[in-house]
TIFISE-323864 format. One line per field, with one value per residue (C-alpha): residue number from 1; x, y, z. Coordinates in Angstrom, 1 decimal. Layout:
<zaros>
num <- NUM ...
c1 <- X ...
c2 <- Y ...
c3 <- Z ...
</zaros>
This chain:
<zaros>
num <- 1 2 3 4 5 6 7 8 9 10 11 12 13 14 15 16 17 18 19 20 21 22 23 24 25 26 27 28 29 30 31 32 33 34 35 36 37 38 39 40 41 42 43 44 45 46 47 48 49 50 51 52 53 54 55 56 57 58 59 60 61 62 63 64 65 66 67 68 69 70 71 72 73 74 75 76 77 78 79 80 81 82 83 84 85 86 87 88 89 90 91 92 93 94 95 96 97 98 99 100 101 102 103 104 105 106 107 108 109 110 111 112 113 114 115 116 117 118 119 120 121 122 123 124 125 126 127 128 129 130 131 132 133 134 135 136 137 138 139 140 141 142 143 144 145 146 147 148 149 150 151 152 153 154 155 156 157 158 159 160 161 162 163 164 165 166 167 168 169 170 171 172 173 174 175 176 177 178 179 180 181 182 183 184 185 186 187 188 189 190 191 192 193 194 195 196 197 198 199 200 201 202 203 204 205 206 207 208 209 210 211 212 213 214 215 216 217 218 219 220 221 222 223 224 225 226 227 228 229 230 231 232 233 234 235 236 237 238 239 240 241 242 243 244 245 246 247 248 249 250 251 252 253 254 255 256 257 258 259 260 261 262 263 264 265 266 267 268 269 270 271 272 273 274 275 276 277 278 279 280 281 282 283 284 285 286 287 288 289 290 291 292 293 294 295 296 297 298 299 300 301 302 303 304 305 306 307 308 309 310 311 312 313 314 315 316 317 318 319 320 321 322 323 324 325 326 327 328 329 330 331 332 333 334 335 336 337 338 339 340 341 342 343 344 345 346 347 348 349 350 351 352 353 354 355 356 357 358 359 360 361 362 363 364 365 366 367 368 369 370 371 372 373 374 375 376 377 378 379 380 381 382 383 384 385 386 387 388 389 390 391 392 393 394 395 396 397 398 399 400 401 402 403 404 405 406 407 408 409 410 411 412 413 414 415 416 417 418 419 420 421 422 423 424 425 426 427 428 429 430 431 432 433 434 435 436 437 438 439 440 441 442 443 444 445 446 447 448 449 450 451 452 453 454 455 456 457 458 459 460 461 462 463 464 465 466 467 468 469 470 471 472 473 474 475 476 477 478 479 480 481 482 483 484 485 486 487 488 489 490 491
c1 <- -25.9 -23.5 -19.9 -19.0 -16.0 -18.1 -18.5 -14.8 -14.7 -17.3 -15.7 -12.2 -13.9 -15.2 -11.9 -10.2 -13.4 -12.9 -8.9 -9.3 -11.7 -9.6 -6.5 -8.0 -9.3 -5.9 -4.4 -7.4 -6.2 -3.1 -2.9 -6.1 -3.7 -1.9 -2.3 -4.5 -5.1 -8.5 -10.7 -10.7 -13.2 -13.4 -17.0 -17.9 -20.5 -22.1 -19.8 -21.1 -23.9 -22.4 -25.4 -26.1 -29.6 -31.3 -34.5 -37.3 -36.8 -33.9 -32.5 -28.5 -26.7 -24.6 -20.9 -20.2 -18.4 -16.0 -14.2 -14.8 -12.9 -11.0 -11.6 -11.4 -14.3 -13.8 -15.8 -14.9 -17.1 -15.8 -12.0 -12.8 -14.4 -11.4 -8.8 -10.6 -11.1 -7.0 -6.4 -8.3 -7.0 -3.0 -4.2 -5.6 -2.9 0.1 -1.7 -2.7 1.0 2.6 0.3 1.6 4.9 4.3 2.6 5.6 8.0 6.0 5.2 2.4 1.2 3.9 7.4 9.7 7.4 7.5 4.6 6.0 9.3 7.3 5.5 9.0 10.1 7.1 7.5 11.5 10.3 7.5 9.9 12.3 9.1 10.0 13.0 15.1 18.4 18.0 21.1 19.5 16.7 18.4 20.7 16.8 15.6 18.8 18.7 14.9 15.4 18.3 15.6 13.1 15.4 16.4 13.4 12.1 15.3 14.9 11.5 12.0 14.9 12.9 10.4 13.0 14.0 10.5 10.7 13.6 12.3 9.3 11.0 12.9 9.4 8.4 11.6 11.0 7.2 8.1 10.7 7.8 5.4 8.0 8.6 4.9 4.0 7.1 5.7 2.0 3.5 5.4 2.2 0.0 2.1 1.9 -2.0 -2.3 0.2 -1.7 -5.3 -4.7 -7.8 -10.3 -9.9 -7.7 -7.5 -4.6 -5.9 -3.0 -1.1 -4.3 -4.1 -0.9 -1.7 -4.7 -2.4 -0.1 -2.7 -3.7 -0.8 -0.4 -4.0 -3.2 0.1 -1.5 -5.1 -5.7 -8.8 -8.0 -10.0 -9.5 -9.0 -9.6 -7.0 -7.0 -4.4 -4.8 -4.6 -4.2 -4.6 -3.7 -2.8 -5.8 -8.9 -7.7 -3.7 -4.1 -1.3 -1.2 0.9 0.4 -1.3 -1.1 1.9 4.4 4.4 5.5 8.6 8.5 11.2 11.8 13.7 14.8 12.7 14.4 13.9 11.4 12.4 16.2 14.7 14.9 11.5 11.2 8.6 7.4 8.1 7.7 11.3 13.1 11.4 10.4 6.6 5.3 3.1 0.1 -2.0 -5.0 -5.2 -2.8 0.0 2.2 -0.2 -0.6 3.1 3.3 0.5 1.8 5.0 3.8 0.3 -0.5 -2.7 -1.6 2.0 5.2 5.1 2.0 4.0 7.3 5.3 4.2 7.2 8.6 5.9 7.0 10.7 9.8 7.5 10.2 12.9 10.3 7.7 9.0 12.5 10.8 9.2 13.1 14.5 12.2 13.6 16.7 18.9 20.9 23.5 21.1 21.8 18.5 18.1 19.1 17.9 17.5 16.8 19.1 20.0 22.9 25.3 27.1 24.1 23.2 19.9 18.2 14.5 13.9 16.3 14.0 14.2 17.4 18.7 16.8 19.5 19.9 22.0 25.9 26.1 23.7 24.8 28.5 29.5 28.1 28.1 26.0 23.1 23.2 21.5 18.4 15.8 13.6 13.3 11.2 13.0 16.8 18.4 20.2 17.1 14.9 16.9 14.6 12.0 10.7 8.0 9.4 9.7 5.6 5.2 7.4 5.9 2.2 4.0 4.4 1.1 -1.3 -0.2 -1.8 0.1 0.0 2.5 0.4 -2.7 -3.5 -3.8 -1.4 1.9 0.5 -3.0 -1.2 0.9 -2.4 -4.7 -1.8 -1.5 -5.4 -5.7 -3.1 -4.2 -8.2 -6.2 -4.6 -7.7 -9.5 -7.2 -7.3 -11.0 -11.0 -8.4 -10.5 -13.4 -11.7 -10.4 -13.5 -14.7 -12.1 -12.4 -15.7 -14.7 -12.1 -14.4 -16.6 -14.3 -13.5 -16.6 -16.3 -12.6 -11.9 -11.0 -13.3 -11.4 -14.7 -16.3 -13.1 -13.2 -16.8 -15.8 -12.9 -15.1 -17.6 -15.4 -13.2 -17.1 -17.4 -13.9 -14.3 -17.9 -16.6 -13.7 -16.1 -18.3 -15.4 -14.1 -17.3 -17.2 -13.6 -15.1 -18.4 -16.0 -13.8 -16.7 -17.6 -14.3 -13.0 -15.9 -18.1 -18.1 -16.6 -19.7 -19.1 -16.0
c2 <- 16.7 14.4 14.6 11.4 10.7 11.8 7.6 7.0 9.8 7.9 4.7 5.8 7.2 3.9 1.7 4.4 4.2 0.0 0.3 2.6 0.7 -2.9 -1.0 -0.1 -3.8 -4.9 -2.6 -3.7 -7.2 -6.8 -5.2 -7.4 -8.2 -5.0 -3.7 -0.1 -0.4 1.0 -0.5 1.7 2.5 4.3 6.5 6.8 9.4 10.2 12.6 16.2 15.8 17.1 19.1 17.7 18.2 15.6 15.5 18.2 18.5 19.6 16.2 16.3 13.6 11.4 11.6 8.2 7.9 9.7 8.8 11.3 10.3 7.3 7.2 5.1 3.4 4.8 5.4 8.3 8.0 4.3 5.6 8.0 5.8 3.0 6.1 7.0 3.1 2.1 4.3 2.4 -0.9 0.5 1.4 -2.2 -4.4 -2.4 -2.3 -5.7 -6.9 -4.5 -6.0 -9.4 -8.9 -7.2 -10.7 -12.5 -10.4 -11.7 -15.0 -15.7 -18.5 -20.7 -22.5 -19.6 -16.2 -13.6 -15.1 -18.9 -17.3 -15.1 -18.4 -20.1 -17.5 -17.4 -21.2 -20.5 -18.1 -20.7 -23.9 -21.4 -20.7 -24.1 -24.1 -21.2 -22.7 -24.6 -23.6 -25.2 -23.3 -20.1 -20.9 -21.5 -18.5 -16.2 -17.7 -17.6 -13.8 -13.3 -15.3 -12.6 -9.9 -10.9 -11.7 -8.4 -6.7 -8.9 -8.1 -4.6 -5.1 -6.6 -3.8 -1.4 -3.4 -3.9 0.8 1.1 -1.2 0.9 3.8 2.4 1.8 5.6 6.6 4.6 4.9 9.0 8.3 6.3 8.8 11.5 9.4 9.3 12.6 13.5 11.4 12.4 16.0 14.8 13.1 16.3 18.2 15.4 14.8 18.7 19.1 15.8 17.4 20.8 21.7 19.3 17.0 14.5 12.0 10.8 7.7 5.6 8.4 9.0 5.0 5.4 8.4 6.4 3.7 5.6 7.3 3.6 3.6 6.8 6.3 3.1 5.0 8.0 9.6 12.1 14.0 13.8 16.7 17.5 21.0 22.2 21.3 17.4 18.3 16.6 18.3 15.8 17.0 15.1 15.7 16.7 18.5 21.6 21.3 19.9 19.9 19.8 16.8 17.6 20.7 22.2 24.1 20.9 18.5 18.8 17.3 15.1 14.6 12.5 14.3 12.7 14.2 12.6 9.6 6.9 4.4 4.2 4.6 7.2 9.0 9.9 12.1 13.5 16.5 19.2 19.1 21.6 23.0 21.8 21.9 17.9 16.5 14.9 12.1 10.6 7.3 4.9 3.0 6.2 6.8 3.1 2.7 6.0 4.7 1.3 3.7 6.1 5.0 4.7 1.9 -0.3 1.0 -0.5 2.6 1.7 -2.0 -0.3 1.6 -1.4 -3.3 -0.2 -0.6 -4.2 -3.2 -0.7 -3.1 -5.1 -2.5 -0.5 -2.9 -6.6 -4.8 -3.2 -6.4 -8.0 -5.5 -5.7 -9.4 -11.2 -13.5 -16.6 -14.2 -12.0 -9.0 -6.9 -3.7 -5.6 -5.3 -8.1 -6.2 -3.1 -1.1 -1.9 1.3 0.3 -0.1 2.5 3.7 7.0 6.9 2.8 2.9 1.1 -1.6 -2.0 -1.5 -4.3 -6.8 -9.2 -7.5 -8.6 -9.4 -12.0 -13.4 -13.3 -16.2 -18.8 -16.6 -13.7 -16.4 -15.8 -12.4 -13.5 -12.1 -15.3 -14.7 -12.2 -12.2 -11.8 -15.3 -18.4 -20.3 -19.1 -20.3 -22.8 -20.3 -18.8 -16.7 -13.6 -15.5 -16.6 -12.3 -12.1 -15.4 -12.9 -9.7 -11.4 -13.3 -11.5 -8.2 -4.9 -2.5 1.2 1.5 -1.8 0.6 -1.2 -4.7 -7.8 -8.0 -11.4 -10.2 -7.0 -8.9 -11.3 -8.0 -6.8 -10.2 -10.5 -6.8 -7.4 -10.8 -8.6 -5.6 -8.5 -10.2 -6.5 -5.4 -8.7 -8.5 -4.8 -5.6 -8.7 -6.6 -3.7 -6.4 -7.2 -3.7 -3.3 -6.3 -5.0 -1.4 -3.6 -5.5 -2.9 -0.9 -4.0 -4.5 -1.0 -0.1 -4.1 -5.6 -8.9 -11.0 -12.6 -8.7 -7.7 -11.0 -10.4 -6.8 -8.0 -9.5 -7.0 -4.2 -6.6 -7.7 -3.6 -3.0 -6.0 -4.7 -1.2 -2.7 -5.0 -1.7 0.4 -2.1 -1.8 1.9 1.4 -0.1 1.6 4.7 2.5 1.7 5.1 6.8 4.5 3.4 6.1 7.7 4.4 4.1 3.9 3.9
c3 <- -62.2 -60.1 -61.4 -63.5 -61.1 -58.4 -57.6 -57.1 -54.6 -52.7 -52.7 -52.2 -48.8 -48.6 -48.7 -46.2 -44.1 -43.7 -43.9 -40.7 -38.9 -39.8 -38.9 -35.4 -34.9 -35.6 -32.3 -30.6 -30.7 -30.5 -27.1 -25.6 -23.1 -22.3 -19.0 -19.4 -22.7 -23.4 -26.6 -29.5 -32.2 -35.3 -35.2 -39.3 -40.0 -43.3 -45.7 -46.2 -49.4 -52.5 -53.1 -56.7 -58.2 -60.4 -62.1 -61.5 -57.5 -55.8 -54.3 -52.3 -53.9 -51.0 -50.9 -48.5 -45.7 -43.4 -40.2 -38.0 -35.3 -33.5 -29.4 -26.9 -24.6 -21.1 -17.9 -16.1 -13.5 -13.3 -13.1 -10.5 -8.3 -9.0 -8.1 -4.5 -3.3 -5.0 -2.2 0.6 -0.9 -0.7 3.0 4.1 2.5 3.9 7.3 7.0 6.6 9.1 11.5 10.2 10.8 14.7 15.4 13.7 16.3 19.4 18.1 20.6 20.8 20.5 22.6 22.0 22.9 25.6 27.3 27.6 28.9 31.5 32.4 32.7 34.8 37.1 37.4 38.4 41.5 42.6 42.6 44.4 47.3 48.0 49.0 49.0 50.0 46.6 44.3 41.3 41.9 42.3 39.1 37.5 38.8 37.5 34.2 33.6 34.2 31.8 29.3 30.3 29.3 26.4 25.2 25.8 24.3 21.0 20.7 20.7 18.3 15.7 16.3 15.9 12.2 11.4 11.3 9.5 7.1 7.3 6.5 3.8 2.2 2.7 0.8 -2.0 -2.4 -2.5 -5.1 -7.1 -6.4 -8.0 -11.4 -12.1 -11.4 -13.8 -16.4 -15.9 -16.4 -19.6 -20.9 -20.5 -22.6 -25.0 -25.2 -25.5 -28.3 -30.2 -29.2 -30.3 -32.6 -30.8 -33.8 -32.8 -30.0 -28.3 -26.6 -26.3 -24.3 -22.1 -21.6 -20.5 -17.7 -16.9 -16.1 -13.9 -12.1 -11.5 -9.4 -8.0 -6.4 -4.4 -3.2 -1.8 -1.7 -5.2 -6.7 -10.2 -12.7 -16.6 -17.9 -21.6 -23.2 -21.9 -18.6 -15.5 -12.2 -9.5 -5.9 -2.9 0.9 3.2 2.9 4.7 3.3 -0.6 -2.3 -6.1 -7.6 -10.6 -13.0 -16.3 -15.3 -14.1 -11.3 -7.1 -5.9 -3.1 -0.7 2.9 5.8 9.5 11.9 15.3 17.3 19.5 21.0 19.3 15.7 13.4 12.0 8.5 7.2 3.7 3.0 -0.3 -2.0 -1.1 1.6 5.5 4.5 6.0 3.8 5.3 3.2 4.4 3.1 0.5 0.8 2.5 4.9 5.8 6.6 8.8 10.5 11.3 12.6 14.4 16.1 19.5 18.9 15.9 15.2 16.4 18.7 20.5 20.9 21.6 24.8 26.1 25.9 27.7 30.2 31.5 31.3 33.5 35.6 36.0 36.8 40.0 41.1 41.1 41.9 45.2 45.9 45.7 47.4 50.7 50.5 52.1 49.9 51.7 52.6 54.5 52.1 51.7 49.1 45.7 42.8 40.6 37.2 36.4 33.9 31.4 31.7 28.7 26.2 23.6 24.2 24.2 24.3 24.3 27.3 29.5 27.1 25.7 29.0 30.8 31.9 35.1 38.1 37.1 40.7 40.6 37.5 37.3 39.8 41.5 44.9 43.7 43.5 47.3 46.6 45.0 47.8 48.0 52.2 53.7 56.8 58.0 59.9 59.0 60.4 57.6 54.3 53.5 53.4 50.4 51.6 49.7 46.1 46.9 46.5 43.8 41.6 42.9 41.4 38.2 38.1 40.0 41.4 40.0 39.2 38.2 35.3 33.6 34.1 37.0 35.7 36.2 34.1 33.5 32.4 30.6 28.1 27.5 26.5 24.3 22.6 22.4 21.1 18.6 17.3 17.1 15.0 13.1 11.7 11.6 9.0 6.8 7.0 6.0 3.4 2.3 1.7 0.3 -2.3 -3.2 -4.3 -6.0 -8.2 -8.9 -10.4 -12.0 -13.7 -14.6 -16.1 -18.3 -19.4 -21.0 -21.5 -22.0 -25.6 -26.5 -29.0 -30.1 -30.6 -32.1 -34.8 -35.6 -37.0 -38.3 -40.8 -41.4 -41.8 -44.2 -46.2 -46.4 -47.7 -50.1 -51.3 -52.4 -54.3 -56.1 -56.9 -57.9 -60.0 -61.7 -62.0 -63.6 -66.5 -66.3 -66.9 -69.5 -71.5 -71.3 -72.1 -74.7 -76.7 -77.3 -80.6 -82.0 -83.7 -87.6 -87.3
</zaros>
């Protein structure tokens, strides 16, 4: 037979049972806004029987109700497939912007870019053809040049900022990357210390390493895997080079190092701390800014090289074309574009160099140099035969160093190409976006805490606590009645 008390054992299991679960409502609701917090539940399960027989037939007598366990509602699948397309998102917005801010430095189309000024300067040499005796013209012609230069020379200036602001970006994304890994490390010894046994679950700690792997995976690319005792192991780097972040044993160190220069700026690079082992990633935010540095096709150094390539147009073809040319002085062999001697370049030399010939600029007489005559002889002044071929040089003229195209049709492909790369990247980012917010959403409609949900067993867990303190309250004086009355008869 049952033991008499055997009741209040039942119900006491009963009022922890509903405590527990209202308890867990409770954190539910109040972190429904908390950014990784995962929904939690309390699983009840029937209590071991007591074994009690009654009557003729063996029968187990029920013993309530136990909380087995408390976890949290998570996709794994879902998380894993958010962790490998973070990455592709990190990659598309930082590309997205980098190629924002190389259309920003050229500023095309509008009054104040490269183009306009080439245009201006063009327009200089054919009012010049005109009439090359013209001082104003000349004075036009001089000044529309120093415009050209410096135009150039600023461009490649803000290209130059734009990298160190780039690397700047690297260096604090590796110091990121380094705090998380640390605390990812710190939280795996946690969540195996609390999960020792298999009996317990540590799901506000796993929240909070979900949540930095969150971030981790839109900084660089990871593969992310559990071992048995709840560690992560979080891989990253390429295929054939992985690097572990982080494992059971402690986390990698990331460092950045100085690796030389292009074009006047310096290259920084990740590396393992402590050692001169480069770490390559294959997609994230990292990746997205080395790219925008360092490639020959959307990166400031593919920009960088063809800014390079007009300097250098300018300082060997148009200047051969000037120097087969006669100014009003009958001087012949001068170059209108020459290098700066004082400026401090090493490899974006031909563009920080780039300056107007002092000689042509520093007085009123040297105007007298500017080649706009073909031919030697005071009766030729007015011509400006030689200015027609170099106004063609600019606008028309192949040339070899362009890759045999125009200067004029050269800086309209690289304009074109970069306005294409531009809207490429938003549309990839767009898109990317859009996945995103569908794992996001997804994940929510598992992991995510519904108020309404959360309220409607608020007050069935509360009925349930309420009912087994009604019923035990009956037991009480069930057991009362029972204790202190009988064998009061006769009395």
């Amino acid at each position: 037979m049952s033991s008499t008390f055997g009741g209040l054992n039942i119900l006491s299991r009963s009022l922890c049972a509903q405590q527990a679960s209202l308890d867990t409502v409770g954190h539910n609701i109040a972190n429904a806004g908390t950014d990784g917090y995962s929904r939690q539940r309390v699983n009840l399960v029937v209590a071991t029987p007591a074994g009690e027989v009654y009557g003729r037939t063996a029968n187990h007598s029920g013993s309530g109700v136990t909380v087995a366990s408390i976890t949290r509602a998570r996709d794994t699948f879902t998380d894993r497939q958010l962790w490998k397309e973070s990455a592709t998102l990190g990659y598309s917005e930082t590309s997205s912007e980098a190629l924002s801010r190389i259309e920003g430095v050229f500023s095309e189309p509008s009054d104040t870019g490269v183009q306009t000024v080439l245009n201006q300067f063009w327009t200089a040499w054919s009012t010049l053809a005109t009439d090359a005796s013209d001082t104003g013209a000349r004075t036009a012609v001089a000044q529309q040049g120093v415009a050209l230069a410096n135009a150039i020379q600023h461009a490649g200036q803000q290209l130059q900022d734009t990298v160190e602001n780039i690397n700047s970006s690297i260096a604090l994304d590796v110091k990121r990357i380094n705090q998380i890994t640390s605390s990812i490390d710190t939280l795996n010894k946690q969540i195996a210390f609390t999960e020792v046994g298999g009996k317990d679950h540590a799901n506000d700690l796993r929240d909070s390493r979900d949540l930095l792997v969150d971030e981790l995976s839109k900084l660089v690319n990871i593969s992310v895997s559990e071992d048995s005792d709840g560690k992560y192991t979080i891989v990253s780097g390429e295929e054939d080079t992985p690097l572990t972040l982080v494992d059971a044993d402690g986390y990698t160190e990331l460092d950045t190092t100085t690796t030389g220069t292009a074009f006047g700026y310096e290259i920084t690079k990740v590396i393992v701390a402590g050692t001169s082992t480069e770490v390559n990633f294959t997609n994230g935010e990292v990746k997205a800014l080395i790219d925008s540095r360092d490639s020959d096709k959307t990166g400031t150094f593919a920009y960088m090289t063809n800014l390079e390539a007009i300097s250098q147009f300018l300082l060997e073809d148009f200047n051969a074309v000037h120097n087969a040319g006669y100014g009003t002085d009958n001087d012949t062999g001068v170059d209108f574009f020459v290098m700066d001697e004082s400026a401090d370049y090493s490899d974006g030399g031909w563009i920080d160099g780039l300056i107007v010939n002092p000689e042509i600029t520093d007085s009123t007489a040297g105007l007298a140099l500017i080649a706009a005559k073909s031919t030697s002889g005071d009766d030729n002044n007015a011509s400006g035969d030689n200015a027609i071929l170099l106004g063609n040089c600019l606008k028309t003229d192949k040339s070899v160093i362009l890759g045999d195209i125009s200067l004029d049709s050269f800086y309209s492909a690289m304009i074109g190409t970069l306005g294409v790369q531009a809207q490429d990247a938003t549309r990839l980012n767009t898109n990317q976006q859009t996945v995103i917010d569908q794992l996001t959403n997804l994940r929510a409609s598992v992991s995510g805490v519904s108020l309404d949900e959360e309220m409607t067993d608020m007050i069935r867990f509360q009925k349930g606590y309420n009912a087994s303190a009604r019923v035990l309250t009956a037991m009480d004086e069930m057991l009362d009645k029972l204790i202190n009355s009988t064998g009061m008869v006769g009395r």
